[in-house]
C-alpha positions as CSV (number, residue, x, y, z in Angstrom):
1,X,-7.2,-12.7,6.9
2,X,-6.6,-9.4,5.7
3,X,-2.8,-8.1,6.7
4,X,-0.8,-5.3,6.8
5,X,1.5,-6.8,4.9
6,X,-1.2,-7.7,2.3
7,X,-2.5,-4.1,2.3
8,X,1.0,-2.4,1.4
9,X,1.1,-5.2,-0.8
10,X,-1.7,-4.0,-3.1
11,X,-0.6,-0.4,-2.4
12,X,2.8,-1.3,-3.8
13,X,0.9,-3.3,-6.9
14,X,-0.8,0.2,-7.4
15,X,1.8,2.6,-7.1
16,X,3.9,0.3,-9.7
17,X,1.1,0.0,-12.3
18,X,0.7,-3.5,-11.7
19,X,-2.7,-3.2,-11.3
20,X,-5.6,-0.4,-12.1
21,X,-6.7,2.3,-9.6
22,X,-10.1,0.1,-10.0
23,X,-8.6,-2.8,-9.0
24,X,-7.0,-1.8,-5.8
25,X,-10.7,0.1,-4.9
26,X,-12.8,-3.0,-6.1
27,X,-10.2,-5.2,-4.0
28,X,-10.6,-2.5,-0.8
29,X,-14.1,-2.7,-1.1
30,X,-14.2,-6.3,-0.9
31,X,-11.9,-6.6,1.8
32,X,-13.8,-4.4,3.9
33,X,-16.4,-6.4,4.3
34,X,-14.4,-9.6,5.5
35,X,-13.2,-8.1,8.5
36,X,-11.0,-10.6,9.7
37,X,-7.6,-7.9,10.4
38,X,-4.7,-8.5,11.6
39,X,-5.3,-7.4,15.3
40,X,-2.4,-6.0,16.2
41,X,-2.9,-3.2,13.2
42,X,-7.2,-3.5,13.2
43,X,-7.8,0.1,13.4
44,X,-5.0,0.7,10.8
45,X,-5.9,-1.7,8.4
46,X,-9.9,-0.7,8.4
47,X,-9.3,3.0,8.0
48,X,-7.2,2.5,5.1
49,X,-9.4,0.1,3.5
50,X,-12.3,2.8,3.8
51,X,-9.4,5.6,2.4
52,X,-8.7,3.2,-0.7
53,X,-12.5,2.2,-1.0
54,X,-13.8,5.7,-1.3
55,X,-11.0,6.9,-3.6
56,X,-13.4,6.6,-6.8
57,X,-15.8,8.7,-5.2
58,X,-15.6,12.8,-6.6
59,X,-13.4,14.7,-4.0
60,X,-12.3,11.2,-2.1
61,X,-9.9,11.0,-4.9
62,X,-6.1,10.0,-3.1
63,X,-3.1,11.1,-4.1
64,X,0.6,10.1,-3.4
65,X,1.1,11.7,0.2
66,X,-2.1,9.9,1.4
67,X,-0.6,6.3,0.2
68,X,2.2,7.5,2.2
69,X,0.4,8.3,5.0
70,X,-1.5,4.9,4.9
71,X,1.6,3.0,4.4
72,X,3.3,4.8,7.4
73,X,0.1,4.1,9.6
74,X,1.2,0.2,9.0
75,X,4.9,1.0,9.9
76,X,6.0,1.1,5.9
77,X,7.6,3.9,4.7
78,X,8.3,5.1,1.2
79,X,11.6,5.3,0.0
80,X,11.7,7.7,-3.0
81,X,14.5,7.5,-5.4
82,X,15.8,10.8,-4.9
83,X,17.4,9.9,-1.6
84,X,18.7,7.1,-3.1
85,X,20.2,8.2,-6.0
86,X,23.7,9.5,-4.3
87,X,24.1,6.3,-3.0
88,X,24.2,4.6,-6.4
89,X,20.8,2.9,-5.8
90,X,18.5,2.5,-8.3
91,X,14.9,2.7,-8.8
92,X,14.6,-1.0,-10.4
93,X,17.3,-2.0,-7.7
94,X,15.2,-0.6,-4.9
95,X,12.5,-2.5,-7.0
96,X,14.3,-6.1,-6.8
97,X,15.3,-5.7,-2.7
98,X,11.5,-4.8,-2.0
99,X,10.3,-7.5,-3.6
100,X,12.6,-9.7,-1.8
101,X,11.9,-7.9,1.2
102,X,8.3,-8.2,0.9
103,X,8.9,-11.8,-0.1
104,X,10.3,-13.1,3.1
105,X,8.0,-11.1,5.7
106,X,5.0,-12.7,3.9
């Protein structure tokens, strides 16, 4: 079953160069076409998957806003490190609690 937790997931994997641009298309390609969503967030889930799976296509290309646009269709939000900063929060600490985070809502 494909999730919206499994989706920002592979967005996050993206965004933090864990895995190649192709990989998270290839991956949204092939997730597409098992189409077993998480109902509450269906519509979400398939129109971002169509977003991510066209991105290697010439004027498809997405760019950061768009992720953040996806991410807030699933109720994520970005939190950029320049909002952070003041409060003596780090980029790599940020890092650790959203992987922790992420960890126990999977």
């Amino acid at each position: 079953m494909i999730t919206r937790n499994l989706v920002v997931e592979k967005i996050n994997k993206y965004l933090n160069h864990s895995i190649s641009k192709v990989q998270l298309i290839d991956w949204a390609e092939n997730a597409l076409s098992d189409e077993d969503f998480e109902e509450k967030y269906f519509d979400h889930i398939n129109e971002a998957l169509k977003k991510i799976g066209l991105a290697d296509v010439t004027n498809f290309d997405l760019v950061w806003e768009d992720y953040e646009n996806i991410l807030k269709s699933l109720d994520y939000e970005i939190l950029r490190e320049e909002f952070l900063e003041p409060l003596g929060i780090t980029a790599y600490r940020l890092a650790k609690v959203y992987q922790l985070l992420l960890f126990l809502t999977l």
